[in-house]
C-alpha positions, 0 to 999 in steps of 0.5 A, a space after each residue: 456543080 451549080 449553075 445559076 442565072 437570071 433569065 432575061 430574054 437576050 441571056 446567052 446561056 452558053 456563053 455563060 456556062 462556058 465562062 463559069 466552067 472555064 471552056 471555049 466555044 469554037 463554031 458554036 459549040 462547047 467541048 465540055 472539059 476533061 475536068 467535068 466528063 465528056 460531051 458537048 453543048 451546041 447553040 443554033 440560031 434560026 434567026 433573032 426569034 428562034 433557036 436552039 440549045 443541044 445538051 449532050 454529055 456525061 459528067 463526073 458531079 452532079 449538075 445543078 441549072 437555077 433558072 431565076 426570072 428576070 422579073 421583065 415582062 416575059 417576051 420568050 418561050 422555052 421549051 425544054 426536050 429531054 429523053 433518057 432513063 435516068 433520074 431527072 429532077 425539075 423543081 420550082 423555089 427550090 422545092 425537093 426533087 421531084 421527078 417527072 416519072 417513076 420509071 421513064 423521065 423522058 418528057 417535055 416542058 413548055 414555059 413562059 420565061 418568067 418562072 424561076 426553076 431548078 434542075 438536076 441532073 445526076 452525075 455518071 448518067 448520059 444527058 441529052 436535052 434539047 431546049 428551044 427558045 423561041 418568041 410568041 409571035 415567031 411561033 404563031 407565024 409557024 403553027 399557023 392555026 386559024 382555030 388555036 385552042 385556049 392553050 396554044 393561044 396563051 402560049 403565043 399571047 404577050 406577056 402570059 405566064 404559063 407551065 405546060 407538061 407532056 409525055 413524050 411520045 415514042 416518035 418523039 423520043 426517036 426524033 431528039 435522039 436523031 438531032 444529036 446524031 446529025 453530022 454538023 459538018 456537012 454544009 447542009 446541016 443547020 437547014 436539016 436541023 431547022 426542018 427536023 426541029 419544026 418537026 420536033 414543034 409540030 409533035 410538041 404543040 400538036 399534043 398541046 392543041 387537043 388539050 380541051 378548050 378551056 379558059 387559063 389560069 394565070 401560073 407563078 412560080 409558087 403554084 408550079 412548086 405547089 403543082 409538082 408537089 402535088 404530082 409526087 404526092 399522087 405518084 408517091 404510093 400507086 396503090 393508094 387512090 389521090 384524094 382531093 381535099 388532102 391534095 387541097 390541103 398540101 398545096 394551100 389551094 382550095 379543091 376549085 384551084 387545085 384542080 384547075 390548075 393540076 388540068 391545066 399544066 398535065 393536061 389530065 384531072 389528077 384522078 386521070 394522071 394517077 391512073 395513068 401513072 398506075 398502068 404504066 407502072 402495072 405494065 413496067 412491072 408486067 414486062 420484067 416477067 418477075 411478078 405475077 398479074 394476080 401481084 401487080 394488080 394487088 401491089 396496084 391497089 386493085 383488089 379485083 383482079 377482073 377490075 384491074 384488068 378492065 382498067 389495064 386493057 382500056 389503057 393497053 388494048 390487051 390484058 395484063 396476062 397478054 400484054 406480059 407475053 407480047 
């Protein structure tokens, strides 16, 4: 099933689902048809500059959300939460899936809302989603930083254009699950949602304001494509090291572009991001117990096991042989 709209700053994305899939909205919520699979979505409304969409539900086909920019000046800031273990795919002009990690898709998107996206979600998998939408200046009012770095002032300037990655963190992770467990029918729910989604924006944007204080590059919809192609490229083949002029070369970038804007979006250098991804990778494979530290660091790439372990332990704070035991 696909689901298509244009993203203007007033769109109420639920209403409009429940149009297209033939469902009613009873106190803010929709009951996903029988038809479908099972679940729900809710809306809450925090007031005009800030709200929130809950997405949890299992259904019987693919679903497929294309999010087309209105082209209006963009006055709105989402921010997309998802956490599961399943296969997620977040593409921009429609580029080939691409997932947000190799073995946990859980993660976070902070965006203008400008920006033309797909995503995909797999069917006969449980989802669950938070998307807040919420105006810069309401924003600004609830971080109230006196020192915001170079990041969070572009996400909380007019009219800025801009594309924000960041894993999610265990605490996180725990805190969305707990939102979609709270009991809507106690009178006091909508305040506990409020406080529990500042919350949530506190861990998000917190993680956000350590991001080094750089100047920020102006992002469309072309260069997220480009971006999240790249990331496939450097995830693609874990033991084989990203080089930049090929990266450079995919992406028709020059190295100076691609660079900044890889940093700027994942928050890390692509040759960082890549080490990242490989240690994680290292650590899932160590945890099954089926693979040897000697054959996780060679599938790795490492052909110095004394090396591997060096790099593991800097990441983990243990070697592969006791990370595998503990």
């Amino acid at each position: 099933m696909i689901f298509s709209f244009i993203a203007t700053p007033n769109f109420d994305f639920m209403t409009h689902f429940a149009r297209h899939v033939g469902a009613t909205i009873n106190n803010n919520q929709l009951i996903i048809p029988e038809y479908l699979g099972q679940g729900y979505i809710r809306k809450l409304d925090f007031g005009p500059d800030f709200k929130i969409t809950i997405h949890q539900y299992v259904l019987k086909e693919d679903l497929v959300i294309k999010r087309n920019a209105s082209g209006q000046a963009n006055d709105l800031i989402t921010i997309f939460l998802y956490s599961n273990e399943q296969s997620l795919a977040i593409t921009y002009n429609d580029n080939p899936s691409i997932q947000f990690s190799q073995r946990d898709d859980s993660a976070i998107q902070v965006t203008s809302n400008d920006l033309s996206s797909t995503i995909r979600f797999p069917a006969n998998h449980s989802i669950h989603y938070i998307v807040v939408a919420i105006k810069p200046l309401y924003l600004s009012s609830l971080l109230a930083s006196d020192k915001p770095n170079s990041t969070l002032k572009t996400i909380c300037g007019s009219g800025n254009s801009f594309l924000y990655f960041e894993s999610m963190t265990s605490e996180t992770k725990l805190l969305l699950k707990n939102l979609g467990l709270v009991d809507m029918q106690d009178g006091l729910s909508h305040f506990y949602m409020q406080i529990k989604v500042q919350e949530l924006l506190y861990l998000v944007f917190h993680k956000l304001s350590t991001r080094e204080n750089t100047p920020q590059q102006k992002i469309n919809s072309s260069d997220a494509a480009r971006l999240l192609h790249i990331r496939d490229e450097i995830i693609k083949d874990l033991s084989v090291p990203p080089v930049l002029s090929e990266l450079a070369q995919i992406a028709a970038m020059s190295e100076t572009k691609l660079k900044q804007l890889f940093k700027q979006a994942f928050g890390a250098t692509i040759y960082n991001y890549y080490q990242q991804a490989r240690m994680e990778e290292a650590a899932f494979l160590l945890k099954q117990g089926k693979h040897s530290v000697a054959e996780v660091g060679y599938e790795m790439g490492f052909s110095n096991l004394s090396h591997f372990s060096r790099v593991f332990e800097k990441h983990y704070g243990l070697n592969p042989k006791k990370y595998s035991l503990s």
